[in-house]
C-alpha positions in Angstrom: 132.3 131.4 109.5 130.8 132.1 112.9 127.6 131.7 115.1 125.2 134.2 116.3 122.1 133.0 118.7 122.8 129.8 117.2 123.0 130.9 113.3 125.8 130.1 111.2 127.0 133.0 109.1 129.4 132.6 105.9 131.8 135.4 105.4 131.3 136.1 102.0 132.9 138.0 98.9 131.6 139.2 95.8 133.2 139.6 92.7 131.8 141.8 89.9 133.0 141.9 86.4 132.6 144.0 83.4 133.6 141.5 81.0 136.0 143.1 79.5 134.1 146.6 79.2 130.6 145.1 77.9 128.7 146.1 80.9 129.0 149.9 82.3 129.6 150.0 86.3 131.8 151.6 89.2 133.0 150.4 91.7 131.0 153.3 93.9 127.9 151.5 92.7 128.6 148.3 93.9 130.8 148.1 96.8 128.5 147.8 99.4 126.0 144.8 99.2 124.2 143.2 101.5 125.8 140.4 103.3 128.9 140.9 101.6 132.3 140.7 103.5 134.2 142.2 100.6 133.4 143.4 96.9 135.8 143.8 94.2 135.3 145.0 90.5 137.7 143.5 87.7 137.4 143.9 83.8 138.0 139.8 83.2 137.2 138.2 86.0 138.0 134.7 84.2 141.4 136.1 83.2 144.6 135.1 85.4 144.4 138.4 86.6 141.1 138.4 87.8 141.3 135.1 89.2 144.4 136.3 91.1 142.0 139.0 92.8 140.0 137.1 93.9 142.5 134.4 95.7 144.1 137.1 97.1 140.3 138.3 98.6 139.7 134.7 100.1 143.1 134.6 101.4 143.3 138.1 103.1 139.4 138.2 104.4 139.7 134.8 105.4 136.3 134.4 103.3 134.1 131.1 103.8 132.1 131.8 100.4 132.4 133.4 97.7 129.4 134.9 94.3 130.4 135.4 91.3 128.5 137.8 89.3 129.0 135.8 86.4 128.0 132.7 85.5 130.3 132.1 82.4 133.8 130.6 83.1 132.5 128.6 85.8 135.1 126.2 86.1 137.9 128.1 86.7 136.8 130.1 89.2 135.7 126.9 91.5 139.1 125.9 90.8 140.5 129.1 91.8 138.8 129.3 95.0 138.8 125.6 95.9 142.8 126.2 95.8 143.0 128.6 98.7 140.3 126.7 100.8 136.9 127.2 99.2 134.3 124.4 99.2 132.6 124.0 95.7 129.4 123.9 97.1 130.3 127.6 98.5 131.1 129.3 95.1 127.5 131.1 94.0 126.8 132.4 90.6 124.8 134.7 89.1 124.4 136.2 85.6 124.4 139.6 86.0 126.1 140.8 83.0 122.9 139.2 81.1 119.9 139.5 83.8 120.7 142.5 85.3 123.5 145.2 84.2 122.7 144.9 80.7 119.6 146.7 81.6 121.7 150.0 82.4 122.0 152.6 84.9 121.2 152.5 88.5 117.9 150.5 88.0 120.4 147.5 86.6 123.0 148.1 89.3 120.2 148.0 92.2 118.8 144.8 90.7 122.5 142.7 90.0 123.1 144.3 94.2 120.3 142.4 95.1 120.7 139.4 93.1 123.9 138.8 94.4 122.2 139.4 98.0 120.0 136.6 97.7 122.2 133.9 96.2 125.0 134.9 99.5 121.7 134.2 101.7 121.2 131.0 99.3 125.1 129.5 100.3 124.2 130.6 104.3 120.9 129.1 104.4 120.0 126.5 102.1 121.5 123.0 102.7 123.3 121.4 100.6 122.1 117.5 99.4 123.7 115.0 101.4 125.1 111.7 98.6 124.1 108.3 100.0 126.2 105.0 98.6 123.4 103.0 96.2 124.7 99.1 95.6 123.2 97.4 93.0 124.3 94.6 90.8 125.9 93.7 87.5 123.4 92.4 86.0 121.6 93.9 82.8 118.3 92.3 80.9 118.5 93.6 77.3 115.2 93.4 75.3 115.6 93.8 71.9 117.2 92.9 68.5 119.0 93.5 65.3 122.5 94.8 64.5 122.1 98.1 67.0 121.2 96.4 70.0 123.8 93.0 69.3 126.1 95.4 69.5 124.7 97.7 72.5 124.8 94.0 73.7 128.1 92.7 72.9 129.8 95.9 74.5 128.1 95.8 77.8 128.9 91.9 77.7 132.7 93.0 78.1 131.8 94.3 81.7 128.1 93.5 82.8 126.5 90.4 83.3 124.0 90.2 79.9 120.8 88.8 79.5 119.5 89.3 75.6 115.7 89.1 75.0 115.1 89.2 71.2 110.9 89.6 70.7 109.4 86.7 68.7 108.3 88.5 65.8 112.3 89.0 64.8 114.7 86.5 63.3 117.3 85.7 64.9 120.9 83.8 63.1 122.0 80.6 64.5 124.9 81.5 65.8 123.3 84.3 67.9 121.4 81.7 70.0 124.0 79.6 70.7 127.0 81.3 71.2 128.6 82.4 74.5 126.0 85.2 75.5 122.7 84.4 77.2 120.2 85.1 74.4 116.9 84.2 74.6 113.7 84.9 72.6 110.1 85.3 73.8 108.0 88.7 75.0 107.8 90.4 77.9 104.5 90.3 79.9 106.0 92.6 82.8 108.1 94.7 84.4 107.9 95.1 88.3 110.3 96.3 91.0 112.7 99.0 91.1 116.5 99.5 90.2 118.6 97.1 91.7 115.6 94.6 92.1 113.6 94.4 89.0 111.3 90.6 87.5 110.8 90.9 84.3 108.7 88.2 83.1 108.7 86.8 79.6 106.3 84.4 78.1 107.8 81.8 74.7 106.5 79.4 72.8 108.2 76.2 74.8 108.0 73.0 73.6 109.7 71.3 76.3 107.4 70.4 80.2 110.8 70.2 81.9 109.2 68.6 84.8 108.0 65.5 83.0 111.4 65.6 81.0 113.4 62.4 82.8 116.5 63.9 80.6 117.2 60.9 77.8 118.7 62.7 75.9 116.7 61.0 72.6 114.9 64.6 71.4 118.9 65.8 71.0 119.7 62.8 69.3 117.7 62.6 67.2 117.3 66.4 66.1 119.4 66.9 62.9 119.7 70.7 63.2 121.3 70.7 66.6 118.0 72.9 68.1 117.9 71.2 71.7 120.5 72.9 74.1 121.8 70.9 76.8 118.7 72.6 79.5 116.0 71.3 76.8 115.6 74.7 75.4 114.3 74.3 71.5 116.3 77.2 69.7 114.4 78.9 66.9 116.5 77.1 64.7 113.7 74.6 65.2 111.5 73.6 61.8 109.4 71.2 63.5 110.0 68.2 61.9 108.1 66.1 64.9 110.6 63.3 65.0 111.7 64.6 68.8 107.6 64.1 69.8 107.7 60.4 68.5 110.9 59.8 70.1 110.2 60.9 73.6 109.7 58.2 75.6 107.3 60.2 78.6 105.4 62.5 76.3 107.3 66.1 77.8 107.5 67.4 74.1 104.3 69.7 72.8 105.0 71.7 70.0 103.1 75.4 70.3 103.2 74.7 74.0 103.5 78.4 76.0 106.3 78.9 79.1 106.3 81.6 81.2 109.7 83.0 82.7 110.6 85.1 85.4 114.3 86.7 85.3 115.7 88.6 88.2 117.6 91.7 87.5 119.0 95.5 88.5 118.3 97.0 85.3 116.4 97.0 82.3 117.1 98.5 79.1 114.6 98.1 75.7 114.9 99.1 71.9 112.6 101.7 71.4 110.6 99.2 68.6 110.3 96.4 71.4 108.7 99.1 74.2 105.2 98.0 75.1 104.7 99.9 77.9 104.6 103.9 77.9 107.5 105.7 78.7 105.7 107.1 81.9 105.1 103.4 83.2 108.3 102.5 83.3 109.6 101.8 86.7 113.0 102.9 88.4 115.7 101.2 86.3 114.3 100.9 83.4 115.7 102.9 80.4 114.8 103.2 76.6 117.8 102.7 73.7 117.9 105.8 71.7 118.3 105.0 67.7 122.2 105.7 68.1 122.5 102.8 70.5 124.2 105.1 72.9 120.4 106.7 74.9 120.4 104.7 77.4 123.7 102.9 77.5 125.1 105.6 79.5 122.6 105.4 82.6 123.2 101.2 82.8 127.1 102.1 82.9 126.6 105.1 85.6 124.5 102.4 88.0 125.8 99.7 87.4 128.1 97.7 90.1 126.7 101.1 92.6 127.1 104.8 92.5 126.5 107.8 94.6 123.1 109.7 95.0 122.4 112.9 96.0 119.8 112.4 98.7 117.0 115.9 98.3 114.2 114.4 100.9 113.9 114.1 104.0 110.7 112.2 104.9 108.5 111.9 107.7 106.2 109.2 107.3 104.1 109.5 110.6 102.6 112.8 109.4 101.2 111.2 105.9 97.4 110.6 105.0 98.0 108.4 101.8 96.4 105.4 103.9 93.9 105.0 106.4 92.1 102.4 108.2 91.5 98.6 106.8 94.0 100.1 103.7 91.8 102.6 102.4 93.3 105.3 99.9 93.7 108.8 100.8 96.1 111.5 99.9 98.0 111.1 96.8 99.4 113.9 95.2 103.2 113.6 95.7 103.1 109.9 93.8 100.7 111.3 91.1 103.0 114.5 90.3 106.2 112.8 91.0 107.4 113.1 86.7 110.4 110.2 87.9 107.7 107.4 89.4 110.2 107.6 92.5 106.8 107.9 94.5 104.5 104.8 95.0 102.1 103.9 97.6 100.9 100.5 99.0 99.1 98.9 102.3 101.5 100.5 104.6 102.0 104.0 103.3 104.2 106.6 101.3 107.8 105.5 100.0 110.1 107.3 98.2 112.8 106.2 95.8 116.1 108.5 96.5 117.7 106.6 94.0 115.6 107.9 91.3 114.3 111.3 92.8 116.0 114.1 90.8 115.0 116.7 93.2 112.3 118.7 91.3 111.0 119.8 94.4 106.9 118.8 93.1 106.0 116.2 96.1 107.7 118.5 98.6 105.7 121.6 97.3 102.0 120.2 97.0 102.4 118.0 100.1 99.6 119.8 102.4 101.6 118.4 105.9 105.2 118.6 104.6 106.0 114.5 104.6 108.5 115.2 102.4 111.4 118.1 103.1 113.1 119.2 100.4 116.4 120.3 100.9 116.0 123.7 100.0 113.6 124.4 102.7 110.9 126.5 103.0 112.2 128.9 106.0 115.7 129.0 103.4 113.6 130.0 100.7 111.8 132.6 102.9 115.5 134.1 103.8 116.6 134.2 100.5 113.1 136.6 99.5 113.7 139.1 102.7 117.5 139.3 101.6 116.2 140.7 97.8 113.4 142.4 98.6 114.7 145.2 101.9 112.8 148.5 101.6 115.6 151.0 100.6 115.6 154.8 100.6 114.0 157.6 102.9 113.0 161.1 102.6 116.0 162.3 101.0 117.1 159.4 99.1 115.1 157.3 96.7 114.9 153.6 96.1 117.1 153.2 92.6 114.3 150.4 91.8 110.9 151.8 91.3 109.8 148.2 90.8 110.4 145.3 92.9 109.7 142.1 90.5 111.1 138.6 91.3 112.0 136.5 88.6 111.9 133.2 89.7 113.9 130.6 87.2 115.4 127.5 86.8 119.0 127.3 85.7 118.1 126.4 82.1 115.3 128.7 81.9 117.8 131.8 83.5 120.2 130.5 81.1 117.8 130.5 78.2 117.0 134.3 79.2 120.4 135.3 78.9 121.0 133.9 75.9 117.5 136.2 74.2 119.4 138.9 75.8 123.2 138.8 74.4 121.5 138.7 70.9 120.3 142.2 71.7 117.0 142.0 73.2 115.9 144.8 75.5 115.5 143.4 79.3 113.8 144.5 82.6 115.3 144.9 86.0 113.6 141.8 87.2 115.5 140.5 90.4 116.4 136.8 89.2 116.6 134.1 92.2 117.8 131.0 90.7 115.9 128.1 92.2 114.1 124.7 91.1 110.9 126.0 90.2 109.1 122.7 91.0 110.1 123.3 94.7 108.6 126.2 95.4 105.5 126.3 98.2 102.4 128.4 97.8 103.1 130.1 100.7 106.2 130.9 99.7 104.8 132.9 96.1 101.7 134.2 98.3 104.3 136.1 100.6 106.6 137.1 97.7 103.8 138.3 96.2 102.9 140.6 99.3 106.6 142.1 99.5 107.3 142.2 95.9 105.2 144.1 93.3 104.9 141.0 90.9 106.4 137.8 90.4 107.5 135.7 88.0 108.3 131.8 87.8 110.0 131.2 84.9 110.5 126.8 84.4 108.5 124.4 85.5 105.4 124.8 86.5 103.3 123.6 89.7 100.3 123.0 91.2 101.2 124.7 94.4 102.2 127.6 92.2 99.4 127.6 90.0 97.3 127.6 93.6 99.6 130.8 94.8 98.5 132.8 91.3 95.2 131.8 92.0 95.1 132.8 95.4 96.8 136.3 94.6 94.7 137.1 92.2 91.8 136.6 94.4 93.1 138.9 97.1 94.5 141.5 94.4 97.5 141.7 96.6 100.0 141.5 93.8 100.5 140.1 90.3 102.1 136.4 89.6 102.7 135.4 86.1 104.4 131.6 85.0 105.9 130.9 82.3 106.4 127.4 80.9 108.1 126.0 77.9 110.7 128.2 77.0 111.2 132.1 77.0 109.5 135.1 75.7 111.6 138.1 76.6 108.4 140.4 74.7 106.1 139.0 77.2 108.6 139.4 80.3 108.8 143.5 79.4 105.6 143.5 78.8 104.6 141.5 82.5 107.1 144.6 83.8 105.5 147.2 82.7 102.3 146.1 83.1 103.3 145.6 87.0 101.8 148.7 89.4 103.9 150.1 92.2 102.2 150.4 95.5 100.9 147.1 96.2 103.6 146.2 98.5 102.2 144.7 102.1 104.2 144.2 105.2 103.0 140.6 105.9 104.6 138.7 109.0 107.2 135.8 108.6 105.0 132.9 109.5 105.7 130.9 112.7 105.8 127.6 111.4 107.4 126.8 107.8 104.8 123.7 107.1 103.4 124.2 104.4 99.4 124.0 104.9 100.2 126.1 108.5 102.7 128.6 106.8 100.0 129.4 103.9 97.0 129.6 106.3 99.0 131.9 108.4 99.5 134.6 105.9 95.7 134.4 104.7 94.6 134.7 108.4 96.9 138.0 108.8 95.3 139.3 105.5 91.8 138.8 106.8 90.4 139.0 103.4 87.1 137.1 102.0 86.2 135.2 99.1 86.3 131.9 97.5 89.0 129.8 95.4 87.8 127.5 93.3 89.8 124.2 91.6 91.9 121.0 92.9 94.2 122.7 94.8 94.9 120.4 98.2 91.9 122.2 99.9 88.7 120.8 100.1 85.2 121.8 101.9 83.3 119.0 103.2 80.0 118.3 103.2 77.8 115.7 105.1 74.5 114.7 103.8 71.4 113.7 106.2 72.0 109.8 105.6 75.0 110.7 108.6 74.4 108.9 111.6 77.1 110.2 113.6 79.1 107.0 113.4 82.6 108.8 113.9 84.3 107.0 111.1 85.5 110.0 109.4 86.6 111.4 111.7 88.8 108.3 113.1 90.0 108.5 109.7 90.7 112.0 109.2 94.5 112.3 110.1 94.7 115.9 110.4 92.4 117.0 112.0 89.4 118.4 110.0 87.2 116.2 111.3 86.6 116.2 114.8 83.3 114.7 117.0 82.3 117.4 119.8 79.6 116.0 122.0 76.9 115.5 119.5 78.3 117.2 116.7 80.4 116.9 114.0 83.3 119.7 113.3 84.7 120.9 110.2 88.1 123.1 110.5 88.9 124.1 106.8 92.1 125.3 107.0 93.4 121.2 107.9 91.5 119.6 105.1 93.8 118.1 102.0 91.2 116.9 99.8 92.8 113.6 100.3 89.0 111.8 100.3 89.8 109.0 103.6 86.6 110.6 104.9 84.6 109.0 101.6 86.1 106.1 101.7 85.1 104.8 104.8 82.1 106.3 105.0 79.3 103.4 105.8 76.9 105.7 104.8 78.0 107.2 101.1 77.3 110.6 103.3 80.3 112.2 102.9 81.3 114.6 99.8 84.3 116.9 99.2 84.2 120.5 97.3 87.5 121.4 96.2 88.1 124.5 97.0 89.4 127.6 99.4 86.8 129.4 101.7 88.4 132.2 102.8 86.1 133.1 105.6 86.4 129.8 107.0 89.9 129.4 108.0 90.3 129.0 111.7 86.9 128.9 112.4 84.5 125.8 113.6 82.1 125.1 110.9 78.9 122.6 112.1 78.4 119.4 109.7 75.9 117.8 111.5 74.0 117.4 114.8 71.9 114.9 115.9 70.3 114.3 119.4 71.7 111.4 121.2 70.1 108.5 122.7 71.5 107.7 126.3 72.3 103.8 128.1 68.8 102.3 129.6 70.9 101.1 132.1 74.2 103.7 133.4 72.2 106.6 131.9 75.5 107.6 129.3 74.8 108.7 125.7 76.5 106.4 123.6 74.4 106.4 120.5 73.2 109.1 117.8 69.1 108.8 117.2 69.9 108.3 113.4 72.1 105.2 113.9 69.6 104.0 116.8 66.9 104.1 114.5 68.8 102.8 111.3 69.6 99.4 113.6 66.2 99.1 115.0 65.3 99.3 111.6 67.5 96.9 110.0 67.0 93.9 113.0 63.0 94.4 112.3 63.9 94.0 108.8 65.5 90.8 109.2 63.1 89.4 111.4 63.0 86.2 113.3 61.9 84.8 116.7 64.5 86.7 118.7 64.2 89.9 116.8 62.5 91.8 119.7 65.0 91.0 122.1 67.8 91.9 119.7 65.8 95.4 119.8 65.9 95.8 122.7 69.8 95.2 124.0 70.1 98.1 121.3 68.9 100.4 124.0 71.9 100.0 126.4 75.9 101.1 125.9 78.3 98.9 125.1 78.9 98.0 128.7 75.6 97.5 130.2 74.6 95.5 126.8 76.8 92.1 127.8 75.3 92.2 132.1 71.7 93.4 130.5 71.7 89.8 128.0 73.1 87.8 130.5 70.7 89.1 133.2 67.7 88.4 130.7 68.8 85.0 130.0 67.5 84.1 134.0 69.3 83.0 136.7 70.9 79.3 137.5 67.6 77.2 138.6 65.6 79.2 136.8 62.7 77.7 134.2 63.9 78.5 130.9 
């Protein structure tokens, strides 16, 4: 490991493997890859042998790293390398017996080279998540009932601290409502909070008004089936007999009469058959019983008492436009994306739940102003492309690739892929660049785009990505296909073939790594024109002649787009998010938003509105549009009344003059009034 201008470098091996004769390479054809410290080729890299290869590697080279161009016998191989000095998080993997070199030849060879490439630029670059310490509670409200959940019950009762909500509309035995467990029936009205911090509130039929109750004790006495508890809870046991209303000597006992019931907890778990929310509106801490009884279960354990978190955001709230002035809403993409509901926003702005983020990578990709920073960065991401993607060959030698496809994939959906291709499917020499799909910027596809001849994201799929493809294909710079929902190796040869050589273009790294600024850089080098069209975090606006140049947009407008110059307001394109602040303070309903992307004007002023301005009777300043002069004059005549005129005519002077000019009017001490 080492430092050069301030960059930390890993010193890095690589270790191919034939497994056991299946794949077809030489150690000529590999032993030189990009980045690599060392390179060594083994039949059984899993084996003992190979394993022994590649301590003696680490050892000798004094290696900080380590890829393994295989991703099966995983395990051992962290092992191995974590026993002469390795960090876990340092061992890479890569399927290249699958992705790459089962394609043949040196088109295969050239690929797995630069695979491996990017996933040693991947351990130097990318940062790893930090874990944070989460401490919650014991405590556990179970809503449900029958013999599944009792039991789901009665285990986590050996550990947790259990609270058992049965609905109303199930029976429930005797003993079950007054043995040692807190069991309760009634229905839940709401769930609010987040792990570790959750009111539920349940509403039951309660026939007890505990605050007129003076606590006789008569209702118990006299019930023959034992249904008062000693806190003047009827059980369901109850037949209602009456003979506790006669007795009661203050009137507290109503039969039918409804009690609502707030319980505090740090986690929630319901019986699919007692759910009434959606599965989407459930909030953080709240999990669903699978039929087994064991769906669920397994999350309370892992959470409960505290755990560890891996921490993917880093979030700065001083750059977000989710809220503007008097509470108004704004942007809100990251929380209406976010598939976890680990985004929410109120009065005072953004937050996000690291407890429950999983690290998709969604918020941090669509966010216009980067508020939230994923872990693996854009400027890491932007590494990890150049170190796949180098120009190779000359006049005398040839670039073994013809094609320079990325393929783009989640871990399952890379796994998926190799799967299709040990059952004998014929593959292409994509490049594959494991990554999590949801994470990855539009300005980050645009630009692989430019260097690559096409590009494929293979896993989730996102807006920001589905805003790159559209953008692409507007310039005809490149090709980007997405694929969602599983894999289709027929339509991943056919994407390849179907891919042109040639349309490679030598765009600039951008200077900043934001990801509105890094995008708007690379379509301001590309100078091209045209328009995209759809929700994509741009948006065009467009001011109406009910404006009166009252500069409330443009207070509002947090980045910028809006600006007042002199008498005229300013649009610049290339800030706008769509995020609609402008709208909703707008006194006059003047203000509209087209989403879209315009091309021809990025970077460049575009006039909304201009209106002449009135200036100060008294100082001589312009303080006031002619529109909103006019409007007021208008709307004081309207009202009317003795003292209208004068009211008119303080309108005429700034807001400085205006107190001296009213006073002055009103006459001097002495004066006749």
């Amino acid at each position: 490991m080492f430092l050069v201008f301030g960059v930390l470098f890993l010193k890095t091996g690589v270790l191919f493997c034939t497994c056991n004769g299946r794949v077809d390479v030489r150690y000529k054809d590999v032993k030189k890859v990009e980045g690599a410290e060392v390179v060594e080729l083994v039949d059984v890299g899993c084996g003992e042998s190979g394993l022994e290869v590649l301590k003696r590697d680490i050892e000798r080279n004094d290696l900080d790293s380590v890829v393994v161009g295989c991703s099966y016998g995983g395990g051992g191989f962290v092992d191995a390398c974590s026993e002469v000095g390795v960090k876990p998080e340092n061992v890479g993997f890569v399927n290249l017996r699958d992705l790459c070199l089962s394609v043949g030849g040196k088109e295969g060879v050239e690929a797995a080279k630069r695979a491996v490439a990017g996933e040693i630029e991947k351990l130097s670059s990318l940062e790893h998540p930090r874990d944070m310490a989460v401490n919650i509670g014991e405590s556990v409200f179970v809503v449900g009932g029958g013999d599944v959940v009792d039991r789901v019950v009665d285990y986590l009762s050996r550990d947790l601290d259990v609270v058992q909500l049965v609905p109303e509309d199930i029976d429930v035995g005797y003993e079950r409502l007054v043995g040692g467990q807190s069991v309760y029936q009634g229905d839940v009205f709401k769930v609010e909070g987040r792990v570790g911090g959750l009111e539920v509130g349940v509403s039951k039929e309660s026939a007890v008004d505990l605050d007129m109750c003076i606590g006789c004790d008569r209702c118990r006495l006299e019930c023959d089936l034992d249904a008062f508890t000693s806190g003047y809870r009827v059980l369901d046991v109850c037949d209602e007999c009456m003979d506790c209303v006669d007795v009661c000597p203050v009137d507290a006992i109503e039969i039918g009469r409804n009690e609502k019931r707030l319980f505090e907890t740090d986690q929630v778990l319901f019986s699919e058959d007692s759910l009434g929310l959606g599965v989407d509106e459930l909030p953080s801490g709240v999990y669903v019983l699978g039929e087994d009884g064991l769906e669920g279960v397994s999350s309370v354990l892992e959470r409960a008492g505290g755990f560890r978190k891996d921490v993917w955001l880093d979030v700065k709230h001083e750059l977000c436009n989710s809220v503007g002035p008097g509470g108004s809403e704004g942007c809100s993409y990251c929380m209406d994306l976010c598939p976890a509901d680990a985004v929410w926003i109120d009065g005072e702005g953004v937050h996000f739940d690291r407890v429950e983020c999983t690290g998709c990578g969604l918020c941090s990709s669509i966010c216009p102003l980067s508020v939230p920073n994923h872990k693996m960065s854009n400027k890491s991401y932007f590494n990890v492309v150049d170190s796949v993607l180098y120009e190779k060959g000359g006049l005398l030698r040839k670039d073994p690739l013809d094609k320079h496809v990325v393929l783009f994939g989640s871990r399952e959906g890379l796994r998926e892929y190799g799967k299709a291709v040990r059952s004998g499917v014929e593959v292409s020499p994509y490049i594959p660049i494991e990554v999590r799909p949801g994470s990855l910027s539009a300005a980050l596809v645009v630009y692989t785009a430019c260097k690559a001849d096409g590009v494929v994201v293979l896993g989730q799929v996102s807006p920001a990505v589905d805003m790159a493809q559209a953008i692409v294909d507007e310039l005809g710079v490149g090709r980007v296909g997405v694929m969602a929902g599983g894999v289709d190796v027929s339509w991943l040869d056919m994407f390849y073939r179907s891919v042109v050589t040639g349309n490679r273009i030598g765009v600039s790294r951008p200077d900043s790594y934001e990801n509105r600024e890094a995008l708007v850089g690379l379509l301001e080098e590309l100078d091209v024109e045209g328009v995209v069209e759809g929700r994509y975090s741009f948006g065009f606006v467009d001011v109406s002649g009910d404006c009166t140049l009252c500069n409330a947009c443009a207070n509002a407008c947090q980045t910028g787009a809006l600006i007042r110059k002199d008498n005229e307001l300013v649009f610049r394109h290339e800030r706008c998010t769509g995020c609609g602040l402008c709208i909703e303070v707008c006194p006059e309903d003047a203000v509209d938003i087209d989403y879209l992307i315009d091309f021809d004007s990025l970077g460049v002023d575009v006039g909304l509105v201009e209106s002449e301005m009135m200036c100060c009777k008294e100082c001589g300043k312009e303080f006031i549009s002619m529109e909103a002069y006019r409007k007021v004059v208008d709307s004081l005549e309207s009202a009317g009344g003795s003292k209208s005129e004068d009211r008119v005519g303080l309108i005429e002077y700034c807001e400085d003059c205006r107190p001296m000019v009213a006073l002055r009017d009103l006459g001097s001490p002495g004066d006749d009034l």
